[in-house]
PyMOL CGO cylinders between C-alpha atoms (Angstrom):
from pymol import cmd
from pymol.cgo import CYLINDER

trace = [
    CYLINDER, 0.00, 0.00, 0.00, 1.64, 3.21, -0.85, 0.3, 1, 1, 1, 1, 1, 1,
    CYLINDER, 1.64, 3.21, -0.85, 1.45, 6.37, 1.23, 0.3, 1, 1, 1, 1, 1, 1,
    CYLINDER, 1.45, 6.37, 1.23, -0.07, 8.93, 0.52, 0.3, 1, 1, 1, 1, 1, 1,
    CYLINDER, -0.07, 8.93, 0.52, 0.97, 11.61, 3.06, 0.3, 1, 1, 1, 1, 1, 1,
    CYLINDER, 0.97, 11.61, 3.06, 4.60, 10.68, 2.40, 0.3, 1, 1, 1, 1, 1, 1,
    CYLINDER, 4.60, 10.68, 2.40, 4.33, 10.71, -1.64, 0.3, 1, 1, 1, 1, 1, 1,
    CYLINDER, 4.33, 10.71, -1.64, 2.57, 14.12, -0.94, 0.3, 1, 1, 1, 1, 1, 1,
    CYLINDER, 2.57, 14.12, -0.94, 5.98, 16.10, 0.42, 0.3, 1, 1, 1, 1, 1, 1,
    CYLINDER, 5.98, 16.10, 0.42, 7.52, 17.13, -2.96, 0.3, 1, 1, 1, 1, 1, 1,
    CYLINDER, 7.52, 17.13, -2.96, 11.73, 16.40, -2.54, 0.3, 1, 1, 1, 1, 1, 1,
    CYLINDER, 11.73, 16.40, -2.54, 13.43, 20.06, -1.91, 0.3, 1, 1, 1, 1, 1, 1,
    CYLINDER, 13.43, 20.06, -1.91, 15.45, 19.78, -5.83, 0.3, 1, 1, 1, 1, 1, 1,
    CYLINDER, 15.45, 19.78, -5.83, 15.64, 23.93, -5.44, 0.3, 1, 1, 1, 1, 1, 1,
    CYLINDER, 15.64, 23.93, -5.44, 18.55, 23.92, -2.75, 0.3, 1, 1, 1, 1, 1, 1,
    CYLINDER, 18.55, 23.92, -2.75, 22.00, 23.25, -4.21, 0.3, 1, 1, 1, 1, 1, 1,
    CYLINDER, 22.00, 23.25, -4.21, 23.80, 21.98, -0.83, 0.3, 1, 1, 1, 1, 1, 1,
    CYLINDER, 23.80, 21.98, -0.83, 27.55, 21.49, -0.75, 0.3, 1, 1, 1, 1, 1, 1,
    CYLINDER, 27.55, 21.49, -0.75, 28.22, 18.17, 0.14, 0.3, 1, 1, 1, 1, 1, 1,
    CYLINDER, 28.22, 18.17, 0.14, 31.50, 17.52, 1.81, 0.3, 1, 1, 1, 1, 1, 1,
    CYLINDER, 31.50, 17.52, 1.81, 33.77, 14.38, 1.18, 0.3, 1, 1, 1, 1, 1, 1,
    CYLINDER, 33.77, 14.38, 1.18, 37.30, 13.90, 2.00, 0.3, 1, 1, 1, 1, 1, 1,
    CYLINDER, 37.30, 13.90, 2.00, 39.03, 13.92, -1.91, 0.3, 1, 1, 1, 1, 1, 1,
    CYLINDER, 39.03, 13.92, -1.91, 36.19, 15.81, -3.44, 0.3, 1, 1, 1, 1, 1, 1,
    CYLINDER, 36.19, 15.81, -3.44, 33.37, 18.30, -2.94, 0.3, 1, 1, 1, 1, 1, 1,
    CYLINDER, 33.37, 18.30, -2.94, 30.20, 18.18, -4.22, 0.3, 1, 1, 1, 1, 1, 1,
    CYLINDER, 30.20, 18.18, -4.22, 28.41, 21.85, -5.03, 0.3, 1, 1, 1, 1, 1, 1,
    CYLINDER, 28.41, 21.85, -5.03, 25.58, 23.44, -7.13, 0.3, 1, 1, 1, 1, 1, 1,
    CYLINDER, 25.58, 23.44, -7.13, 27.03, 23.72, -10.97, 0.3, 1, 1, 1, 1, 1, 1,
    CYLINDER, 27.03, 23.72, -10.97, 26.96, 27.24, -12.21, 0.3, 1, 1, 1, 1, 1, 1,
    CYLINDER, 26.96, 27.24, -12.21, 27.62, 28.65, -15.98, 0.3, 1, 1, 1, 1, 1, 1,
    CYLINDER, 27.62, 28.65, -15.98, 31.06, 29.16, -14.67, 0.3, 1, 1, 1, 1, 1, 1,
    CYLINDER, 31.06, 29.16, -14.67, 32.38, 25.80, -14.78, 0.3, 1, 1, 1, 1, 1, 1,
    CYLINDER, 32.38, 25.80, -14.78, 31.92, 25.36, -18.25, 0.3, 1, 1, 1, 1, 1, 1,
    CYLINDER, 31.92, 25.36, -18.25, 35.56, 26.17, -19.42, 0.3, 1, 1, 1, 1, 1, 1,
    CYLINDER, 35.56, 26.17, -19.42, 36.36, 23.08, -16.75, 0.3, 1, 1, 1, 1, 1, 1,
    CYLINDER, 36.36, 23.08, -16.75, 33.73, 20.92, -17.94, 0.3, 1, 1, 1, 1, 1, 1,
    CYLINDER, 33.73, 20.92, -17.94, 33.97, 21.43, -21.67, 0.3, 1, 1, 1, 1, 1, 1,
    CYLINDER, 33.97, 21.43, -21.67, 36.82, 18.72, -21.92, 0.3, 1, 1, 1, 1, 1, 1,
    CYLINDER, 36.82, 18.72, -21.92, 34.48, 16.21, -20.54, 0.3, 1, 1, 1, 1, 1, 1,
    CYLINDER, 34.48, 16.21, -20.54, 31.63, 17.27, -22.92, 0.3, 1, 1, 1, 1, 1, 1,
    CYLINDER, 31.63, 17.27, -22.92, 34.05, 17.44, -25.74, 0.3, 1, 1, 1, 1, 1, 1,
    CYLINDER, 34.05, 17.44, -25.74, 36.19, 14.16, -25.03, 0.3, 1, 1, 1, 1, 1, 1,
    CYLINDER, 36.19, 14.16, -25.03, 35.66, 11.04, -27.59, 0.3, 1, 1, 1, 1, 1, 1,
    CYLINDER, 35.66, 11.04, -27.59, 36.01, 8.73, -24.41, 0.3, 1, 1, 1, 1, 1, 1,
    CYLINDER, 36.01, 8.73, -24.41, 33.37, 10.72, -22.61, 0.3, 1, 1, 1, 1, 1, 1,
    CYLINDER, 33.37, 10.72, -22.61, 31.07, 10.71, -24.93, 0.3, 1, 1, 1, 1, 1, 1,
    CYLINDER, 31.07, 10.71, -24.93, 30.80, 7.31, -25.73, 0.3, 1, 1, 1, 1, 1, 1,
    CYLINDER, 30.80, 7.31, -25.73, 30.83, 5.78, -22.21, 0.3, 1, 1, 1, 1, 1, 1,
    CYLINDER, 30.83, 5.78, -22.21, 27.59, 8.10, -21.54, 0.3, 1, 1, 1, 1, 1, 1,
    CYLINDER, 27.59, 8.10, -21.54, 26.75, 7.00, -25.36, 0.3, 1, 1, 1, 1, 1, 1,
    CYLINDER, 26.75, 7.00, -25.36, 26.19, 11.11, -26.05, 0.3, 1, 1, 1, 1, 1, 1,
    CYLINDER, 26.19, 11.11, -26.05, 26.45, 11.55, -29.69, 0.3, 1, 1, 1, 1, 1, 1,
    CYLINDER, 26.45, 11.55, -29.69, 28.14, 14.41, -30.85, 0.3, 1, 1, 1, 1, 1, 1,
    CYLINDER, 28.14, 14.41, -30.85, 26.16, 16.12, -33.26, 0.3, 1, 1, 1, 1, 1, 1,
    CYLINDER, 26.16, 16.12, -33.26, 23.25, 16.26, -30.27, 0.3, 1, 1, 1, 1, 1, 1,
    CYLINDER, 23.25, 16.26, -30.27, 25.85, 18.62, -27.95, 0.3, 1, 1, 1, 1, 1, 1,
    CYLINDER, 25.85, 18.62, -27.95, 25.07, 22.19, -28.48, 0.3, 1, 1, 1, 1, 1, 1,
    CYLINDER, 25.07, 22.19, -28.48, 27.57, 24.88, -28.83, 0.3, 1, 1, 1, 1, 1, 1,
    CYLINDER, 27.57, 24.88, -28.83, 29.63, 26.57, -25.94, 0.3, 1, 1, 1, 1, 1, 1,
    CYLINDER, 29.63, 26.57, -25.94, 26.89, 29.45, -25.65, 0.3, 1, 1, 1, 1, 1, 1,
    CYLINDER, 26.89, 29.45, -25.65, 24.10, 26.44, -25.31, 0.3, 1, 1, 1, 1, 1, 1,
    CYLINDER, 24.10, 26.44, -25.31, 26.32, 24.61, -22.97, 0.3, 1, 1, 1, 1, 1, 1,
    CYLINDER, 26.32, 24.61, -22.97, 26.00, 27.65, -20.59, 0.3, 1, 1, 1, 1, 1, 1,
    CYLINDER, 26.00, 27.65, -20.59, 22.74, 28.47, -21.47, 0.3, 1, 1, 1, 1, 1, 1,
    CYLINDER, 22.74, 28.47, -21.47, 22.03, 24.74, -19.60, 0.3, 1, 1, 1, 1, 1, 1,
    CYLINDER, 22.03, 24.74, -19.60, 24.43, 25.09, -17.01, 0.3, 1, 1, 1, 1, 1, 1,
    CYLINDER, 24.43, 25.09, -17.01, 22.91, 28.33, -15.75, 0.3, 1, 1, 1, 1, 1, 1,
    CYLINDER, 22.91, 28.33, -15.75, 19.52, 27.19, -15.87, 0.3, 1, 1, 1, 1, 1, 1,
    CYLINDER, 19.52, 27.19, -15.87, 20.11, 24.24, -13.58, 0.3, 1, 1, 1, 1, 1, 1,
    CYLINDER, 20.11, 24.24, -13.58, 19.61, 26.40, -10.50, 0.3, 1, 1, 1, 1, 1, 1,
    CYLINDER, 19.61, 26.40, -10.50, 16.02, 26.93, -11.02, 0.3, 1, 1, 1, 1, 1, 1,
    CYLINDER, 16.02, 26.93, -11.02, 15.27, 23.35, -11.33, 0.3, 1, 1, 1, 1, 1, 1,
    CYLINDER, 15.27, 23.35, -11.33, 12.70, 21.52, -9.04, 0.3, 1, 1, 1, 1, 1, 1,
    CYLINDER, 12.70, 21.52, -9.04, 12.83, 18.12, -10.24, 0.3, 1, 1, 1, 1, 1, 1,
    CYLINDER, 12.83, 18.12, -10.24, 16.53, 17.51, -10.77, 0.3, 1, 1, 1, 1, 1, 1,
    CYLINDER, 16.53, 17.51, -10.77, 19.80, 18.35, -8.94, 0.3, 1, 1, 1, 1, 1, 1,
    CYLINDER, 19.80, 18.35, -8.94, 23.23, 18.95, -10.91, 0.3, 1, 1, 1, 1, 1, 1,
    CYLINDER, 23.23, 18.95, -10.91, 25.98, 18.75, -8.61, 0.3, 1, 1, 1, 1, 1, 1,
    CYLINDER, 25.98, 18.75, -8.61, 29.34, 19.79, -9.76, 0.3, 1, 1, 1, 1, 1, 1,
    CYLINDER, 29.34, 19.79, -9.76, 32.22, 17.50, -8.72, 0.3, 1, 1, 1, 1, 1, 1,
    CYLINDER, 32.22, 17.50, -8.72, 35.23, 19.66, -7.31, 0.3, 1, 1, 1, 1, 1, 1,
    CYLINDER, 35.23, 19.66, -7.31, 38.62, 18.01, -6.24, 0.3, 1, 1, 1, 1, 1, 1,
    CYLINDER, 38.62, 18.01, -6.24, 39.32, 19.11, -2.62, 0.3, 1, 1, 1, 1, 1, 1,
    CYLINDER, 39.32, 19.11, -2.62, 43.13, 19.53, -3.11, 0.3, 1, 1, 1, 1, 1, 1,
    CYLINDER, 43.13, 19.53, -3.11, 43.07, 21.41, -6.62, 0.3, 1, 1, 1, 1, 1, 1,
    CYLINDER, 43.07, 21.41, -6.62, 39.85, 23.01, -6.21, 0.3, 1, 1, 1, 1, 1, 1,
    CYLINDER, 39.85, 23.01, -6.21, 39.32, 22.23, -10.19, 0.3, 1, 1, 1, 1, 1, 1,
    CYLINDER, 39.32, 22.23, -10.19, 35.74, 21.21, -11.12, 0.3, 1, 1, 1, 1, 1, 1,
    CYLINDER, 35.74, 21.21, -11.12, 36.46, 17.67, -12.61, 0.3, 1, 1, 1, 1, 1, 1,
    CYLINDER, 36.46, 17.67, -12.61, 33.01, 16.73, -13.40, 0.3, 1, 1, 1, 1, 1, 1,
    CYLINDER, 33.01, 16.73, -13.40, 29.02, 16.33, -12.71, 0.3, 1, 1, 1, 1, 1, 1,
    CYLINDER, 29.02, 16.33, -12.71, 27.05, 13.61, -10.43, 0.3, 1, 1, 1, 1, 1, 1,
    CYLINDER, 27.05, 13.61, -10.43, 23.08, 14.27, -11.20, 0.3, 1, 1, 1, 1, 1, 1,
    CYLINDER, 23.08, 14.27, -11.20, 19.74, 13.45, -9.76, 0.3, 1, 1, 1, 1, 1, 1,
    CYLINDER, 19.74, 13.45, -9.76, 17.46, 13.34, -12.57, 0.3, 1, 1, 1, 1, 1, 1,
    CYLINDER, 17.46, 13.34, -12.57, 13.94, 12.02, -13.89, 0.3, 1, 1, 1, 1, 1, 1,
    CYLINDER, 13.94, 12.02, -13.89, 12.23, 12.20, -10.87, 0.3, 1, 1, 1, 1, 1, 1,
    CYLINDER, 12.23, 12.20, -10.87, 9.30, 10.53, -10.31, 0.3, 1, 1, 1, 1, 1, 1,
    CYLINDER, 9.30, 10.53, -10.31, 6.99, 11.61, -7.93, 0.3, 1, 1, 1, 1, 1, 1,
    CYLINDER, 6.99, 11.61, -7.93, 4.44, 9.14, -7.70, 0.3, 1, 1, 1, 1, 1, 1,
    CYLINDER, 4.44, 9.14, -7.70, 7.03, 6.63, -7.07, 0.3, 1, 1, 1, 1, 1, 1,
    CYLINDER, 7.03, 6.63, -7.07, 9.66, 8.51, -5.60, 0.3, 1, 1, 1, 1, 1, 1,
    CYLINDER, 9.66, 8.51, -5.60, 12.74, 7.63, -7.48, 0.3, 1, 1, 1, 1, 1, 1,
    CYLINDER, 12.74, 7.63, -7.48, 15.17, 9.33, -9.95, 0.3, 1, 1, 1, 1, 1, 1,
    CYLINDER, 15.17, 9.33, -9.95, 17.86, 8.41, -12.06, 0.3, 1, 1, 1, 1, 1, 1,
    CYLINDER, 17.86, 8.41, -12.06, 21.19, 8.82, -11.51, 0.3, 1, 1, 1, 1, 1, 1,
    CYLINDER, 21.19, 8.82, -11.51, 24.17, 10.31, -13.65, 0.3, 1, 1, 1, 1, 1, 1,
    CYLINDER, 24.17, 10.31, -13.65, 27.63, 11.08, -12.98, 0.3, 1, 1, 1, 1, 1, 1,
    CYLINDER, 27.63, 11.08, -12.98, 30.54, 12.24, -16.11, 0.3, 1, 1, 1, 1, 1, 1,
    CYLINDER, 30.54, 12.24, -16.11, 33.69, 12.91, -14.99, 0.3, 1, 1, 1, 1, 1, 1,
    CYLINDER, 33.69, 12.91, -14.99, 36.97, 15.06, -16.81, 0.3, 1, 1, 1, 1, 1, 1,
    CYLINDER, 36.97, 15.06, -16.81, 39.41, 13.32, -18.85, 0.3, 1, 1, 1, 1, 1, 1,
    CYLINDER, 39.41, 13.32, -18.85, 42.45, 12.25, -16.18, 0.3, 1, 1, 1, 1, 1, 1,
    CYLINDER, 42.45, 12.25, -16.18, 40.26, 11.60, -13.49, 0.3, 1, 1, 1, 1, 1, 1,
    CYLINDER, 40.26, 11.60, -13.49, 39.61, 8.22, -13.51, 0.3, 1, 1, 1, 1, 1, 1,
    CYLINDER, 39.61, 8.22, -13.51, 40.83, 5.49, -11.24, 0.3, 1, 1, 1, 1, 1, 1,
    CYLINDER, 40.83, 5.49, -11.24, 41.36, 8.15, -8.37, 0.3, 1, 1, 1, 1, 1, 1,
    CYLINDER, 41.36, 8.15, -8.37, 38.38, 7.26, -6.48, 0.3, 1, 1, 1, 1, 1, 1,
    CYLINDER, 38.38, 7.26, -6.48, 36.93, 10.55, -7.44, 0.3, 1, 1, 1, 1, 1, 1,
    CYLINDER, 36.93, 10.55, -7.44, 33.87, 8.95, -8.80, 0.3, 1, 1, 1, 1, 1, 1,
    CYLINDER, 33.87, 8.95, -8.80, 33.08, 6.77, -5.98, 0.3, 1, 1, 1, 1, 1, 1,
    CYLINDER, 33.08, 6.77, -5.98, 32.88, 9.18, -3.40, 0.3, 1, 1, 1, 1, 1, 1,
    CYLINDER, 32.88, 9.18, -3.40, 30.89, 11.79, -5.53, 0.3, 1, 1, 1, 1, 1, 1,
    CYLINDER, 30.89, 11.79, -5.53, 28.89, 9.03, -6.17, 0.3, 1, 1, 1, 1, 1, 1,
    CYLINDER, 28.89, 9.03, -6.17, 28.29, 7.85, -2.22, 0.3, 1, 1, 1, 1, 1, 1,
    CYLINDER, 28.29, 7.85, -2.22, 27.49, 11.60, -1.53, 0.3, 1, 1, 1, 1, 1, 1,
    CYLINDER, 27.49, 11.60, -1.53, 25.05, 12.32, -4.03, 0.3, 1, 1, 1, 1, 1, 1,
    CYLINDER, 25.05, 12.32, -4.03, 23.17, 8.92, -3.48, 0.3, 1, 1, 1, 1, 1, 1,
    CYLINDER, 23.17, 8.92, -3.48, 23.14, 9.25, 0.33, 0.3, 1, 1, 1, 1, 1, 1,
    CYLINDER, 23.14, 9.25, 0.33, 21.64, 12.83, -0.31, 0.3, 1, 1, 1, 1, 1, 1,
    CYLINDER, 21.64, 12.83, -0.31, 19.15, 11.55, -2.26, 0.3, 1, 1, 1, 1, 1, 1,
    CYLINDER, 19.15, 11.55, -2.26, 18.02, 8.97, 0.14, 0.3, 1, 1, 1, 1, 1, 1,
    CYLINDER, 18.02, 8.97, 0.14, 18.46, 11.10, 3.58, 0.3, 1, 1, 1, 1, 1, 1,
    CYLINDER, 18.46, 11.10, 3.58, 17.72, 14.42, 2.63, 0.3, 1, 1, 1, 1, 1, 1,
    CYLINDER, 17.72, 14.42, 2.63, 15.31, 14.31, -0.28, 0.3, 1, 1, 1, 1, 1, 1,
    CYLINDER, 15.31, 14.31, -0.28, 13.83, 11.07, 0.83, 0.3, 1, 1, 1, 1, 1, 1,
    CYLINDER, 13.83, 11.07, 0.83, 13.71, 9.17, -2.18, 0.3, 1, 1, 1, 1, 1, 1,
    CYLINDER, 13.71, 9.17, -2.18, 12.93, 5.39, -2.35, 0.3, 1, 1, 1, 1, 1, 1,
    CYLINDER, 12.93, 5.39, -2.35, 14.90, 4.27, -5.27, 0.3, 1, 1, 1, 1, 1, 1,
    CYLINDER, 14.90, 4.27, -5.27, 17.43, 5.92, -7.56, 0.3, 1, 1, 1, 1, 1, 1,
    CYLINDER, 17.43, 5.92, -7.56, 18.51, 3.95, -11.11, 0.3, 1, 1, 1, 1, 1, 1,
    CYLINDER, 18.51, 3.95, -11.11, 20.79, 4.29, -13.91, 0.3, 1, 1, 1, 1, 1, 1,
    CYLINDER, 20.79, 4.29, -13.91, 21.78, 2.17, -17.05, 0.3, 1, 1, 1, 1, 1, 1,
    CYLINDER, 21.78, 2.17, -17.05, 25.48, 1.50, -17.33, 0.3, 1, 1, 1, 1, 1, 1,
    CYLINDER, 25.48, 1.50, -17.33, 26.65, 0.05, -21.34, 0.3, 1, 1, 1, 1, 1, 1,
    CYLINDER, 26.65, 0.05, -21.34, 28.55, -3.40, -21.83, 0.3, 1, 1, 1, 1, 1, 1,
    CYLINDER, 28.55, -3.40, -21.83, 31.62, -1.51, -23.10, 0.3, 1, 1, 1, 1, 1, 1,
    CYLINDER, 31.62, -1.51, -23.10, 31.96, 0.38, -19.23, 0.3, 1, 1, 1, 1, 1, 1,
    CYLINDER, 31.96, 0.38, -19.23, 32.94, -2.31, -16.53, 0.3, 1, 1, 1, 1, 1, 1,
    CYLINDER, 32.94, -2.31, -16.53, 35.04, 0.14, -14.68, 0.3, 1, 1, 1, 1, 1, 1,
    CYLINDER, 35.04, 0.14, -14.68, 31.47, 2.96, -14.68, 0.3, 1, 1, 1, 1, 1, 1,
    CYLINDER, 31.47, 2.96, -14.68, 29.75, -0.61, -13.68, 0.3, 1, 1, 1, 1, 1, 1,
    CYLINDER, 29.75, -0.61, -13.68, 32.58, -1.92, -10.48, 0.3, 1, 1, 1, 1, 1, 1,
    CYLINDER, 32.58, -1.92, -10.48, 32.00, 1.88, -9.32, 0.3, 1, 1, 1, 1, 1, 1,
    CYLINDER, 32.00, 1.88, -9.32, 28.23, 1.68, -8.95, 0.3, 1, 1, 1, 1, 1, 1,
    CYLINDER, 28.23, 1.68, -8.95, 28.36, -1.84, -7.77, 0.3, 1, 1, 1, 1, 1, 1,
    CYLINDER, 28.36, -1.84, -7.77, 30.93, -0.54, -4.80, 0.3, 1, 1, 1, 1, 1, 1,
    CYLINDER, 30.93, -0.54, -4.80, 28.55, 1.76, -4.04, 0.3, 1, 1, 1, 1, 1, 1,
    CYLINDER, 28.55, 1.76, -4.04, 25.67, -0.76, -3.66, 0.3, 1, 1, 1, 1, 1, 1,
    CYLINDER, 25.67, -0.76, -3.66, 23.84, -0.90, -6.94, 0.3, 1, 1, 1, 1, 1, 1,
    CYLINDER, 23.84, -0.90, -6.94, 22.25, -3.73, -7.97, 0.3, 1, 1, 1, 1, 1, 1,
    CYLINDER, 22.25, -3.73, -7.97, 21.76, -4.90, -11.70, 0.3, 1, 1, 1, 1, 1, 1,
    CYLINDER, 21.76, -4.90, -11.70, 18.50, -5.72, -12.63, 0.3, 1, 1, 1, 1, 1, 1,
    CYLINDER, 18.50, -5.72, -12.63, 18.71, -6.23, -15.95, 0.3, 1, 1, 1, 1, 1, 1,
    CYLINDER, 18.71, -6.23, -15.95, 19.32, -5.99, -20.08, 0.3, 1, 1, 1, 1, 1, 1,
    CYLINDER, 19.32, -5.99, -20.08, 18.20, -3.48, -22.49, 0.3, 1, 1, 1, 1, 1, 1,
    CYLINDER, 18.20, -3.48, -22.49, 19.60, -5.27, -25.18, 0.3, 1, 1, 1, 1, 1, 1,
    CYLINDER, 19.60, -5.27, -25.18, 21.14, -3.30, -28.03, 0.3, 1, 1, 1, 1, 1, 1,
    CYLINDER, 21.14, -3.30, -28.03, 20.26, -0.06, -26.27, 0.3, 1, 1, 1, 1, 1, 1,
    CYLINDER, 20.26, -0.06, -26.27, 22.51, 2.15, -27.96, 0.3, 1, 1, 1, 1, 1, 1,
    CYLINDER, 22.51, 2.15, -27.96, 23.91, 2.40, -31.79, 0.3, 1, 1, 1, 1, 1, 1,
    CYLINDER, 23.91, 2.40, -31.79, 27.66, 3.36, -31.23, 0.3, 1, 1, 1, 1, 1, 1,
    CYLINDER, 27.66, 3.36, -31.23, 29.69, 3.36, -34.65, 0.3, 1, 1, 1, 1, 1, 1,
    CYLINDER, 29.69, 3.36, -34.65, 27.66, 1.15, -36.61, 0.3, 1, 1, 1, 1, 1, 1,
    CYLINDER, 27.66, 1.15, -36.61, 27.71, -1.16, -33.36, 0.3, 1, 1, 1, 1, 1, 1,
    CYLINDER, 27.71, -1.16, -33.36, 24.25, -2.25, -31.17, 0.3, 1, 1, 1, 1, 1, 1,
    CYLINDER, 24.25, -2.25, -31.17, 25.30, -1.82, -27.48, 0.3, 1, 1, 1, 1, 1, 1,
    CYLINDER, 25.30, -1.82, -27.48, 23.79, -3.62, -24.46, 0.3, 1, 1, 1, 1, 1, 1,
    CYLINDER, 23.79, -3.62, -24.46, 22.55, -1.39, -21.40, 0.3, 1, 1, 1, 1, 1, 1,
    CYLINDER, 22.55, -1.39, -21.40, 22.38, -2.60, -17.54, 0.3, 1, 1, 1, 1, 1, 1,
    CYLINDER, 22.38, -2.60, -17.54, 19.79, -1.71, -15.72, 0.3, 1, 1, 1, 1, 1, 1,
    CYLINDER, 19.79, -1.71, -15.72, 20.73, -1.11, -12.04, 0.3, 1, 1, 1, 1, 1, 1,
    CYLINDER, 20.73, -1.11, -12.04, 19.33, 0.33, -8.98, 0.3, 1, 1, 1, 1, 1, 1,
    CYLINDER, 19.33, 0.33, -8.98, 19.82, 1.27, -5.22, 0.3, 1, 1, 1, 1, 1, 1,
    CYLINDER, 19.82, 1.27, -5.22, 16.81, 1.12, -2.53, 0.3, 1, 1, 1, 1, 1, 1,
    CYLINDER, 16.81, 1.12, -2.53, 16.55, 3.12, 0.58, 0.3, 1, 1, 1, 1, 1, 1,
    CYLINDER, 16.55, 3.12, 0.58, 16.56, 0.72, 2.54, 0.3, 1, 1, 1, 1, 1, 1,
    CYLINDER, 16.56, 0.72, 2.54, 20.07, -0.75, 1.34, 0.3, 1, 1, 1, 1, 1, 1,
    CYLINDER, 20.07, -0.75, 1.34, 21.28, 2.35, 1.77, 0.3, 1, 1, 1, 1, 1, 1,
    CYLINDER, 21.28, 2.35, 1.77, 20.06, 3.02, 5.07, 0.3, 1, 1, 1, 1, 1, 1,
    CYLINDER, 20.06, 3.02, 5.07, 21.69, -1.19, 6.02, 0.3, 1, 1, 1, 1, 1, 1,
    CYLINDER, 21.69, -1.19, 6.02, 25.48, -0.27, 4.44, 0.3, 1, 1, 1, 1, 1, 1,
    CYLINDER, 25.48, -0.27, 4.44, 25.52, 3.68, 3.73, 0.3, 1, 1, 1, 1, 1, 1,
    CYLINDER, 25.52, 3.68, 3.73, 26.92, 2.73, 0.15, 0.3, 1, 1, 1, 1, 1, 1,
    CYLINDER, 26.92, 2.73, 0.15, 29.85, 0.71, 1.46, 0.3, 1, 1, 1, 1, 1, 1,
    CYLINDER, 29.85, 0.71, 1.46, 27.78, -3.02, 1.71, 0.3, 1, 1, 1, 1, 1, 1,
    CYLINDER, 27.78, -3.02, 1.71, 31.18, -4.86, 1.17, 0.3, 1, 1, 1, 1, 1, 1,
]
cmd.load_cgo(trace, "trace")
């Protein structure tokens, strides 16, 4: 039986908190950080582990055009990813397509070219999720993760995803039909390991 009362309090998406981890630092993106994040839109390797085709990116005045909006957005929150020794902005972790009636979203995260394998996406990725389930107080979050990104895949699984299944050839990449995995997170496996389960 679902809840009414509790499906009834709309998740606060309209404040940006900062979000505090020991290697990085998780804060509202602004139009700013687009000379930082351009790499990451603009890198080949980027762009098809996220399976973003090129010709769909707009230009850099469209790129800030998004990035400035994101503020004023109540049913998604765009984090920017910011290195705590550097201070550089080396990506984006993002609660998106929320869904009120069931009280989930999906969940994104793209990081700069060079930081990989740091451990720079795993904690932005325990931060955001943990926000989403103790602040926001969302049930379930999801994302799809392609064949071709096991690394993307042993992240989210660290962080206590669970596959659920195939979209089989989900994606067209170079003339090649890609498999998607479905995988997901509950609130109450969060609440049990905190996104460390092993």
């Amino acid at each position: 039986m679902v809840d009414n009362a509790r499906c009834s309090q709309r998740p606060d998406f309209l404040s940006k908190p900062t979000l505090q981890g020991e290697r990085v630092r998780l804060r509202a993106v602004v139009a700013d950080d687009v000379p930082a994040l351009l790499p990451m839109l603009r890198d080949v390797e980027s762009t098809r582990l996220t399976g973003t085709h090129g010709d769909l990116l707009p230009d850099e005045a469209g790129i800030r055009t998004w990035y400035d909006t994101r503020r004023d957005q109540e049913d998604r929150l765009d984090l920017a990813v910011v290195e705590q020794v550097s201070g550089n902005v080396i990506g984006e972790a993002v609660l998106n397509a929320w869904d009120p009636g069931n009280e989930s979203c999906s969940f994104r995260i793209c990081l700069t070219p060079g930081s990989y394998g740091q451990g720079f996406g795993t904690e932005a990725t325990q931060l955001i999720i943990g926000y989403g389930f103790e602040r926001l107080g969302l049930h379930r979050i999801s994302l799809e993760v392609y064949a071709f990104n096991p690394r993307a895949r042993r992240v989210y699984e660290k962080v206590g995803f669970a596959a659920e299944g195939v979209l089989r050839d989900a994606l067209l990449w170079e003339n090649e039909r890609v498999d998607a995995v479905v995988m997901s997170i509950l609130a109450p496996e969060w609440f049990r390991h905190h996104g460390r389960p092993a």
